[in-house]
FIMAR-714347 format. One line per field, with one value per residue: residue number from 1; residue in three letters; x, y, z of N, C-alpha, C in turn. Coordinates in steps of 0.05 Angstrom, whole numbers. Example, Ala and Ser with C-alpha at 12.3 -4.5 7.8 and 13.67 -1.06 7.14 Angstrom:
! residues 2
n = c(1:2)
res = c(ALA:SER)
neast = c(264:257)
nnorth = c(-114:-45)
nup = c(156:142)
caeast = c(246:273)
canorth = c(-90:-21)
caup = c(156:143)
ceast = c(264:258)
cnorth = c(-66:1)
cup = c(156:157)
//
This chain:
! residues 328
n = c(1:2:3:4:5:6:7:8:9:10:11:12:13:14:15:16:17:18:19:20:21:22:23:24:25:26:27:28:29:30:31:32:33:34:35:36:37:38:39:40:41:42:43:44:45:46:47:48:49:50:51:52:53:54:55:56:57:58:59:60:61:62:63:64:65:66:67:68:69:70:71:72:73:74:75:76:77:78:79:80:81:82:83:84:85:86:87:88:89:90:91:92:93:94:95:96:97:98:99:100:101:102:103:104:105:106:107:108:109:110:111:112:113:114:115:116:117:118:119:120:121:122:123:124:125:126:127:128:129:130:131:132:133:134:135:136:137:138:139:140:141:142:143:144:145:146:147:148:149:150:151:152:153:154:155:156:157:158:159:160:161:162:163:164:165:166:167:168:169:170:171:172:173:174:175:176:177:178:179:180:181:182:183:184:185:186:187:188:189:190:191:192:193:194:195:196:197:198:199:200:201:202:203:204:205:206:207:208:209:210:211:212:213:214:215:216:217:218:219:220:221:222:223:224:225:226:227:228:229:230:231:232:233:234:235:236:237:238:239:240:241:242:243:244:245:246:247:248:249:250:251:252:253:254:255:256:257:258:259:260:261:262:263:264:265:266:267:268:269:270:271:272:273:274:275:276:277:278:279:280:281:282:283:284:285:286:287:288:289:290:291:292:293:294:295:296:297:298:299:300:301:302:303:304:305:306:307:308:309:310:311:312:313:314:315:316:317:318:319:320:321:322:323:324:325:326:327:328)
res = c(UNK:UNK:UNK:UNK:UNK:UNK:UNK:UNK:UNK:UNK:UNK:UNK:UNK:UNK:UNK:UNK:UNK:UNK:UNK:UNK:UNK:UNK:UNK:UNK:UNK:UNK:UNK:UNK:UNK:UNK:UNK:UNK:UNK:UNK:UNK:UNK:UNK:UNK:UNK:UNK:UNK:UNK:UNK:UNK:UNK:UNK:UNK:UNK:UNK:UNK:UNK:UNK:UNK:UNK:UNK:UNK:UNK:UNK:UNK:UNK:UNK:UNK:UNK:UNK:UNK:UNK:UNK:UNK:UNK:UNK:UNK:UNK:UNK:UNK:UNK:UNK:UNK:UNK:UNK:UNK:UNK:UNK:UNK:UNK:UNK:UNK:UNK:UNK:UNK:UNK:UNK:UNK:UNK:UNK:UNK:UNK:UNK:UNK:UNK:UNK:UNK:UNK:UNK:UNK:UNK:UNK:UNK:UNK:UNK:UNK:UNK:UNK:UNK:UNK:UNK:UNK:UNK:UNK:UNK:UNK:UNK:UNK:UNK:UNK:UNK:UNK:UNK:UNK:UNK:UNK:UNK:UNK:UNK:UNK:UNK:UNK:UNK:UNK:UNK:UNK:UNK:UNK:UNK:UNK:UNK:UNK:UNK:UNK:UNK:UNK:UNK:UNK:UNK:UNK:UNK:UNK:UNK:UNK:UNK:UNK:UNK:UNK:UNK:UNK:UNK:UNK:UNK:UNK:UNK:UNK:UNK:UNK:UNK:UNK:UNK:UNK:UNK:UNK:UNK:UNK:UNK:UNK:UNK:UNK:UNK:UNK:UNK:UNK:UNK:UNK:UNK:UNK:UNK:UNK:UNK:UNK:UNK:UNK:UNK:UNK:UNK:UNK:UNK:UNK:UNK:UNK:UNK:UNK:UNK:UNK:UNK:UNK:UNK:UNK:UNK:UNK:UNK:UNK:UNK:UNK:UNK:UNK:UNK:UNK:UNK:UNK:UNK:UNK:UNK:UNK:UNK:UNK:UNK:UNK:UNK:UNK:UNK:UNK:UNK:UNK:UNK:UNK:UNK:UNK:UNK:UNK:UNK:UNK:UNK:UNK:UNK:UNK:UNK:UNK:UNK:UNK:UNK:UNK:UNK:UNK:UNK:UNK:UNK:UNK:UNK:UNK:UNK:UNK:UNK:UNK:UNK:UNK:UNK:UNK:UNK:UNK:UNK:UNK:UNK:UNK:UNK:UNK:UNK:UNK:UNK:UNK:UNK:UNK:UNK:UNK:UNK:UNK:UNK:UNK:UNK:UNK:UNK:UNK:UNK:UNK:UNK:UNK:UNK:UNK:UNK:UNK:UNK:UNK:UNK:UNK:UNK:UNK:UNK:UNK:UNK:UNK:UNK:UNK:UNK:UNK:UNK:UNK:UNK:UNK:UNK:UNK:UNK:UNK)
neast = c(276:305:311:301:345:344:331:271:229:169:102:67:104:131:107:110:88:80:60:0:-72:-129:-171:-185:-219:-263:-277:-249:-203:-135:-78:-7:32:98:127:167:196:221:202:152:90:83:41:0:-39:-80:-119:-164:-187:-199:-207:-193:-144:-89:-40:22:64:134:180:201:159:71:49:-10:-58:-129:-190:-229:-195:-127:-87:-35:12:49:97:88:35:-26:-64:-120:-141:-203:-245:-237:-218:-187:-119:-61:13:49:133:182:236:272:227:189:146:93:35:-26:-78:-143:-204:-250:-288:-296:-251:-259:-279:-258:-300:-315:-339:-338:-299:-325:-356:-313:-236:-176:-178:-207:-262:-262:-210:-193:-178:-203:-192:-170:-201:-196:-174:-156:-163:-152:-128:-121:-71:-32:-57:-39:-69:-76:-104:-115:-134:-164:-124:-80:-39:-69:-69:-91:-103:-117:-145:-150:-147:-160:-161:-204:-251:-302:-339:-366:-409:-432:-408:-363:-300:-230:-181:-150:-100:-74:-26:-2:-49:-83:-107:-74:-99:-92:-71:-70:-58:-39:-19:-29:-67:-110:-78:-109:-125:-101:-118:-124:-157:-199:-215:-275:-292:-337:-336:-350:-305:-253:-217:-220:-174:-138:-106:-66:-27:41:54:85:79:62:85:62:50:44:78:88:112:129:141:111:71:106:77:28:-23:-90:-78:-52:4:32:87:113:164:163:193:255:272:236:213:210:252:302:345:361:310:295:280:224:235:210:170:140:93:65:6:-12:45:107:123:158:191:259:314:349:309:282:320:327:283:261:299:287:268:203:170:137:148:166:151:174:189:205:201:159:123:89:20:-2:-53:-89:-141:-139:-96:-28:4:74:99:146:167:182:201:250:258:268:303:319:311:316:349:367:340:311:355:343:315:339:378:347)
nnorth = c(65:129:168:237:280:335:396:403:371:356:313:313:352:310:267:217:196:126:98:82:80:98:152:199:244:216:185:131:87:82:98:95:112:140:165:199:240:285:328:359:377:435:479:467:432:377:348:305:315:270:210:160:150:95:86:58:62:51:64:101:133:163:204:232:281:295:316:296:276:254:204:155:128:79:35:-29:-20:3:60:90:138:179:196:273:280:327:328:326:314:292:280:247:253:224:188:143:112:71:95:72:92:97:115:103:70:55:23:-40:-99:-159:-203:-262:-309:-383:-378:-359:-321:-302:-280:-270:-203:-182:-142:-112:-101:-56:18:74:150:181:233:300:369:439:515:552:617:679:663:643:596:541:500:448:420:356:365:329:304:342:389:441:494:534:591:599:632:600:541:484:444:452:428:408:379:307:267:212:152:171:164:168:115:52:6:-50:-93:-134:-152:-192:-247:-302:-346:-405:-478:-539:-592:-597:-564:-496:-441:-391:-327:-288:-305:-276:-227:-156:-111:-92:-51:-57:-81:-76:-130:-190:-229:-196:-141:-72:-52:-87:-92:-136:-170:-205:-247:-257:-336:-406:-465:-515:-552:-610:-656:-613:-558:-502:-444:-381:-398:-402:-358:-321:-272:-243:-207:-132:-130:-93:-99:-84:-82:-77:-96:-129:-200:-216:-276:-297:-279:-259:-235:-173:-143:-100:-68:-9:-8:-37:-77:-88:-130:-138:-142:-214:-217:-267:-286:-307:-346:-329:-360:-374:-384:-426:-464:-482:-484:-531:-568:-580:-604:-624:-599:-586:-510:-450:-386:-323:-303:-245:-207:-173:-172:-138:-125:-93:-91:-104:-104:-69:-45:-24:35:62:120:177:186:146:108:144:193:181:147:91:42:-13:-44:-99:-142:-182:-216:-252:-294:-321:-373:-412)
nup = c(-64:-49:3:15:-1:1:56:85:50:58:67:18:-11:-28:-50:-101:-168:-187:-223:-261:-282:-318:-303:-256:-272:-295:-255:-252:-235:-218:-182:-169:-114:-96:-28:0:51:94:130:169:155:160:186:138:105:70:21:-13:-73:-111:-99:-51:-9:1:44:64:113:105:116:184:222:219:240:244:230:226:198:242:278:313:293:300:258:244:208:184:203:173:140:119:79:65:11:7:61:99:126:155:152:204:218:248:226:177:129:92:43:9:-29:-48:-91:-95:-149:-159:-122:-50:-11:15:64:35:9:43:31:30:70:110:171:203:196:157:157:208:223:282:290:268:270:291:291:350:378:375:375:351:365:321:307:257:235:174:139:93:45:15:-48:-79:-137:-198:-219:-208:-160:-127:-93:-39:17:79:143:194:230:199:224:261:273:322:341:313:268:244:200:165:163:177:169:216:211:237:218:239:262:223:205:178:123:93:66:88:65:5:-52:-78:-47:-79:-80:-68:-13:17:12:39:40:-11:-71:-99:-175:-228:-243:-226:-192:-197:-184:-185:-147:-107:-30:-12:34:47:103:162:168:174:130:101:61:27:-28:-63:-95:-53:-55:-97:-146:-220:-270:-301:-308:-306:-269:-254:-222:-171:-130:-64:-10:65:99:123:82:9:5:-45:-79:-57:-62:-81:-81:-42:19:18:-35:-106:-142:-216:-241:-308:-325:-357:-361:-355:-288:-233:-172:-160:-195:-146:-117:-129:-137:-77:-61:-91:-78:-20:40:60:109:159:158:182:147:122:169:210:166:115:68:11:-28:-89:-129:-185:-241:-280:-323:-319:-334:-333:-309:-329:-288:-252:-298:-306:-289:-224:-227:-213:-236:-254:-300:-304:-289:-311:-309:-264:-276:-310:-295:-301)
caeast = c(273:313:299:295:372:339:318:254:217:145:98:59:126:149:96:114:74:104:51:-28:-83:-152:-178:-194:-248:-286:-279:-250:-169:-115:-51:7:48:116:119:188:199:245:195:129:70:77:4:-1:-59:-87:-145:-155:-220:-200:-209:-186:-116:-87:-24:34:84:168:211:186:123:75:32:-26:-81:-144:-215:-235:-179:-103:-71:-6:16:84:115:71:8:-35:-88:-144:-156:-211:-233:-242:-219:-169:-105:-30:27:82:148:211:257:267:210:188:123:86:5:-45:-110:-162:-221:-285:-308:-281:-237:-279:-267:-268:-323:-303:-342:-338:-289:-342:-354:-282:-217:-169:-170:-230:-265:-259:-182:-194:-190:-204:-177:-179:-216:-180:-181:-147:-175:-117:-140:-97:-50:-33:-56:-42:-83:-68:-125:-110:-159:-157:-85:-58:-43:-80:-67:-113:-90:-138:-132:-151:-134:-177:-182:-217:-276:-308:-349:-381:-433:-433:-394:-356:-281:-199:-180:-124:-102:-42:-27:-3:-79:-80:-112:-80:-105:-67:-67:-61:-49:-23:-22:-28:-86:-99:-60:-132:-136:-76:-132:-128:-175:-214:-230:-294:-303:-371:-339:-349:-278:-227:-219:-201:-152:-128:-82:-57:3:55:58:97:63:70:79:56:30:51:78:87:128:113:144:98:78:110:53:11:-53:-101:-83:-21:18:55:101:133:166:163:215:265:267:224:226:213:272:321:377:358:292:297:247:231:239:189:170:112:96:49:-19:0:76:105:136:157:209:286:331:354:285:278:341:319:255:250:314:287:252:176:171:129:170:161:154:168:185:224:195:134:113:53:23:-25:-62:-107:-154:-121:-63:-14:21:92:100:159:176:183:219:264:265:271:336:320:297:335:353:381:325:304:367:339:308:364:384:324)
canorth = c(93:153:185:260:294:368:388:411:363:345:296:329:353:282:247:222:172:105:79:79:71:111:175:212:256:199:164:103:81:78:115:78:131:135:176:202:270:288:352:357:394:449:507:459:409:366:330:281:309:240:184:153:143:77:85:34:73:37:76:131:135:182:230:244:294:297:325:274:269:240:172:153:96:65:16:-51:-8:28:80:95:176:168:224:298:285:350:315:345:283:303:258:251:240:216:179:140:92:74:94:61:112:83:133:94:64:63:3:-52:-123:-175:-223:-280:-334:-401:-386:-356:-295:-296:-294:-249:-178:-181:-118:-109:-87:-27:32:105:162:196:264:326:393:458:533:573:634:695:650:634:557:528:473:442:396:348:354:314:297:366:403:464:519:568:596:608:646:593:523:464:419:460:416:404:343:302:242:187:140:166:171:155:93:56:-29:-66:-118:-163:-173:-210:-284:-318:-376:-426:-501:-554:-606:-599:-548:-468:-428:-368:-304:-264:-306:-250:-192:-143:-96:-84:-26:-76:-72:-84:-150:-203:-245:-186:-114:-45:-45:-110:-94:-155:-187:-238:-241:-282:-354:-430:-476:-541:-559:-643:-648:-581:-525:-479:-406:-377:-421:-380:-367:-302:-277:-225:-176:-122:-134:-79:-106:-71:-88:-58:-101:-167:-205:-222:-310:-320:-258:-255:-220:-149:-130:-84:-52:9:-13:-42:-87:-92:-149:-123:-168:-235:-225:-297:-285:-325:-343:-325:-383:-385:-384:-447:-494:-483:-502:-564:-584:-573:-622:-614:-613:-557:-489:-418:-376:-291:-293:-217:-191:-159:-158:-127:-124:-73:-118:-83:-113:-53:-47:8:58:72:147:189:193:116:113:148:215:167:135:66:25:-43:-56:-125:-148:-200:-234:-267:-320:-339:-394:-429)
caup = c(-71:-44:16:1:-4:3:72:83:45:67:50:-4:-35:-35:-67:-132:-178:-200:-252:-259:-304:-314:-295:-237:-277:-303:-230:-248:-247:-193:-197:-146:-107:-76:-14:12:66:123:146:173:147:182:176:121:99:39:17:-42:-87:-133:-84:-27:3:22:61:74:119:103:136:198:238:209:252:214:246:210:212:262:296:304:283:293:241:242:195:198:199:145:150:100:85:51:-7:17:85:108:133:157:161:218:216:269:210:151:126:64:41:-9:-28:-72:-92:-124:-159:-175:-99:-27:0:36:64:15:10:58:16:54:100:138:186:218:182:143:168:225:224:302:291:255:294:281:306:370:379:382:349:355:358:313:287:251:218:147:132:65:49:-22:-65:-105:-156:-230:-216:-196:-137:-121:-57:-26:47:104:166:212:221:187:244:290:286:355:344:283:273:219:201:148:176:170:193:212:211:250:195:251:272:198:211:156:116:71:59:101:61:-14:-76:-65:-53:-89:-60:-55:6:30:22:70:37:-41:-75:-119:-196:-235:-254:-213:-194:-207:-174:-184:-139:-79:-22:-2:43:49:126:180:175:171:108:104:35:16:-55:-73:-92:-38:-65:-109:-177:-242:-271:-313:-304:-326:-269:-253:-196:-166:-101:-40:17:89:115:107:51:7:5:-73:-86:-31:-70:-106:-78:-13:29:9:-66:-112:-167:-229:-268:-320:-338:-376:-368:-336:-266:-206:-149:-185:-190:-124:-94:-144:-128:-52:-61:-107:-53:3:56:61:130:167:154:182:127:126:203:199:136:108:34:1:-68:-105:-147:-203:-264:-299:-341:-306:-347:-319:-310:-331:-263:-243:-309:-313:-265:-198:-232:-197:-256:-253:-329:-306:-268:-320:-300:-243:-279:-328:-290:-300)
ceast = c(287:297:307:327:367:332:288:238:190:134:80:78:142:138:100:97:86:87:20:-56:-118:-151:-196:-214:-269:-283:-269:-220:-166:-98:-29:27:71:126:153:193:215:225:169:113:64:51:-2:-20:-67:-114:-147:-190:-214:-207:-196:-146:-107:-54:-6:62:106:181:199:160:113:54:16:-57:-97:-174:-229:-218:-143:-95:-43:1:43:83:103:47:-1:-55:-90:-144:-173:-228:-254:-239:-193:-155:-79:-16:56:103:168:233:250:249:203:169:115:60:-8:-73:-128:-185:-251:-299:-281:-264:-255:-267:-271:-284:-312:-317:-346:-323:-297:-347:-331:-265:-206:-168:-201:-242:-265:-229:-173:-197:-189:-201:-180:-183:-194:-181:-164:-160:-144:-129:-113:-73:-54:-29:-60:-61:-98:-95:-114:-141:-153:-133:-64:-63:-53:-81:-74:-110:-119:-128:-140:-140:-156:-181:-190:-251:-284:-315:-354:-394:-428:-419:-367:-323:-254:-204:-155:-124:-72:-41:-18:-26:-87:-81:-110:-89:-93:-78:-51:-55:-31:-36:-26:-64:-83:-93:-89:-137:-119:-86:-135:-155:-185:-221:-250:-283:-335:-365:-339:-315:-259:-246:-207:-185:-148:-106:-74:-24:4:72:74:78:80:62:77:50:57:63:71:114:116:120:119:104:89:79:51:-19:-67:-103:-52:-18:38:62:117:140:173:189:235:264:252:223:218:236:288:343:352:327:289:276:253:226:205:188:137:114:66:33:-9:27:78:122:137:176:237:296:338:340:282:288:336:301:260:277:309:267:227:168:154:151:156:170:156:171:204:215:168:133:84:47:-9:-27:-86:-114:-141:-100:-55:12:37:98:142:181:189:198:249:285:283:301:342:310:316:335:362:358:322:325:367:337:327:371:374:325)
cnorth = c(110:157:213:277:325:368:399:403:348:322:299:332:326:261:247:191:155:96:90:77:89:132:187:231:248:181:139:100:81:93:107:108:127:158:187:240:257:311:343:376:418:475:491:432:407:352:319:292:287:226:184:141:127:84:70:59:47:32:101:128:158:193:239:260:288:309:316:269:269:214:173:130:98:32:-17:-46:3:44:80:125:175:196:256:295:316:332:324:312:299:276:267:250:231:190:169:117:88:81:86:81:101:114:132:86:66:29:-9:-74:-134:-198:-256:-311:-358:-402:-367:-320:-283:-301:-269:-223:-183:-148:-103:-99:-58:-1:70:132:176:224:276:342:415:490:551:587:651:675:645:602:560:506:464:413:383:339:353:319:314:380:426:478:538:565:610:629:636:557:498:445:431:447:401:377:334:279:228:172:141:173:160:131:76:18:-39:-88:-142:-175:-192:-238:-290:-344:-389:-455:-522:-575:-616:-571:-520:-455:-404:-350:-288:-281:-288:-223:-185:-128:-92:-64:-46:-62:-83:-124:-171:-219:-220:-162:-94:-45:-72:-97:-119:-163:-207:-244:-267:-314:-381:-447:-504:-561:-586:-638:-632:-560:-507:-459:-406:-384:-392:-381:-315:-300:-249:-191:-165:-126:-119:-85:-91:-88:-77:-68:-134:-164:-214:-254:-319:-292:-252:-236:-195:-136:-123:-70:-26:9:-26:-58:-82:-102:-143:-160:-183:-232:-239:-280:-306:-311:-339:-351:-388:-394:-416:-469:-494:-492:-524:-580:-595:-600:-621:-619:-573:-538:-459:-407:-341:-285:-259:-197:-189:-154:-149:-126:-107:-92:-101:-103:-98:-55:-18:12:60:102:153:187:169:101:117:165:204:161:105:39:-3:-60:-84:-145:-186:-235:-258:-284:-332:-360:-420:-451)
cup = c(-51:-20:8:14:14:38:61:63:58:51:22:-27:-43:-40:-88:-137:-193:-231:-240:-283:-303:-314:-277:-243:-290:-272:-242:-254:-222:-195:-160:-144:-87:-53:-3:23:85:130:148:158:163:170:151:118:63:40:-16:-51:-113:-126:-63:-28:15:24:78:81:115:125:154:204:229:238:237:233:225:220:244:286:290:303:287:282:236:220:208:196:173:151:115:96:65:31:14:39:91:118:131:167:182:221:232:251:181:142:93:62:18:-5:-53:-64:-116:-130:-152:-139:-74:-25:24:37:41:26:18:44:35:80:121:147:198:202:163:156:185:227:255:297:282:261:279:297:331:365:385:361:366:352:352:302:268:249:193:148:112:70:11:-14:-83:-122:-188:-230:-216:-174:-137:-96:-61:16:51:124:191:210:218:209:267:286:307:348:313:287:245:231:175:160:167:188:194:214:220:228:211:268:243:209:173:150:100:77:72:96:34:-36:-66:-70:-67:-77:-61:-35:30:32:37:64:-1:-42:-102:-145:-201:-238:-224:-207:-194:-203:-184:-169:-111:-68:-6:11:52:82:141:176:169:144:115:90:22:-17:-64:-75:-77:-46:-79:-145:-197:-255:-290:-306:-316:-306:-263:-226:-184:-131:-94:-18:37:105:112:86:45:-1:-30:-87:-67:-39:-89:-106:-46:-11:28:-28:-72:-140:-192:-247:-273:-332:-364:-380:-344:-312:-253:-193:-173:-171:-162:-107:-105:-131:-101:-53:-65:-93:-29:24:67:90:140:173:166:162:131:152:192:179:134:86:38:-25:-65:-120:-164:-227:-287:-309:-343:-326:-328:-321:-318:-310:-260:-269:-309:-292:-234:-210:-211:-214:-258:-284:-329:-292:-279:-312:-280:-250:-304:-320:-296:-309)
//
């Protein structure tokens, strides 16, 4: 996706939505967003009355003040904003990410099952922001809502984060994805990729979420008689992938970071041909896998609607894509 041509693009003006599914005034859906600015927020704040904000900076470190405090998340990291928090994003440059918002509940670990109390994202890594606040009076602050999937601005005359202190626990938060203890298979066949969850937003159903963010991180392969890429294969949820950096090892050619893919529930995917003849060639011998690179995937029970935007407007739609697996 584009970084933003115009100047004086922020991050507000340079959210656009790629696909999603539901509704934000019955609480329940997702709606995937692509994020691209060159300016900061300047007297300028937001807050989400839909849901919560998950946040995979690309390209550009962001600066993100908030009620509570400031964060600084760079490329590798993500932060949480989670709904109705006040929040201004400042950037050195040109800048670009993606965000997944879910509606219906908040984003929690996932249920570690047998492999225990340790493992996967540790909740010890998670850190929240440092204190600070400002006293700005006699100024004009914007400070746009998004509420039921449009923006709304009403100006103040002071500035939103002058809160001194606060108590709970309800807060932003932020995650290094290289504290990520992965797990995998030590001796043959693949586990399933929800052992790659970083974080869940639950559904009612048991097995299958409103919304998974999961990644495909630096690690070691090892698995005996096996295709190690990922099996071709369908299933019953949507899969929308990014990548922060590198390539990605079952697509090496034609998916850049920055960019993005979505294979829609029950349509077949895999690795493309070349990921193929490498594999079922290759010598099964313990392999570093993803050293350099960083994928991720939005993973949803839902079935996401492509928007207008992600269509057509963006002008990045890859009509040839299918090509990959022709070889087959």
């Amino acid at each position: 996706f584009d970084l933003p041509e115009m100047k004086n693009v922020d991050f507000v003006d340079g959210l656009n939505t790629i696909c999603g599914a539901g509704d934000p005034r019955a609480r329940h859906g997702i709606a995937i967003h692509i994020f691209s600015c060159n300016s900061s927020m300047t007297d300028k704040a937001m807050y989400n009355s839909d849901g919560d904000f998950l946040i995979v900076p690309q390209q550009g470190s962001l600066y993100i003040v908030t009620e509570f405090g400031r964060m600084f998340v760079k490329p590798g990291e993500i932060c949480v904003i989670q709904q109705g928090m006040r929040f201004s994003v400042q950037v050195s440059g040109p800048s670009r990410g993606y965000v997944l918002e879910v509606y219906d509940n908040h984003f929690v670990l996932p249920y570690l099952g047998p492999i225990g109390g340790n493992g996967l994202a540790n909740p010890r890594d998670f850190e929240t922001p440092t204190a600070w606040y400002e006293d700005r009076d006699d100024i004009v602050y914007t400070v746009v809502s998004k509420y039921q999937g449009a923006f709304f601005h009403a100006t103040q005359g002071h500035s939103p984060f002058d809160v001194v202190a606060w108590h709970g626990n309800y807060v932003p938060y932020k995650y290094n994805l290289s504290n990520f203890m992965t797990v995998n298979t030590v001796s043959f066949d693949h586990c399933d990729p929800s052992i790659f969850t970083v974080l869940t937003c639950p559904s009612t159903k048991p097995g299958v979420a409103i919304a998974d963010f999961v990644i495909f991180p630096p690690r070691w392969s090892v698995a005996e008689k096996t295709f190690r890429p990922p099996y071709y294969h369908r299933n019953c949820m949507s899969e929308f992938m990014g990548l922060i950096l590198g390539n990605y090892e079952a697509k090496e050619r034609g998916f850049a970071p920055g960019g993005a893919s979505l294979h829609s529930m029950m349509t077949p995917h895999g690795p493309d041909t070349q990921c193929f003849e490498t594999a079922s060639n290759a010598k099964l011998e313990p392999q570093r896998i993803g050293d350099g690179s960083l994928a991720f995937m939005f993973e949803s029970s839902l079935s996401l609607a492509v928007t207008e935007w992600g269509v057509h407007t963006c002008n990045k739609l890859d009509q040839d894509y299918y090509r990959c697996w022709q070889g087959l």
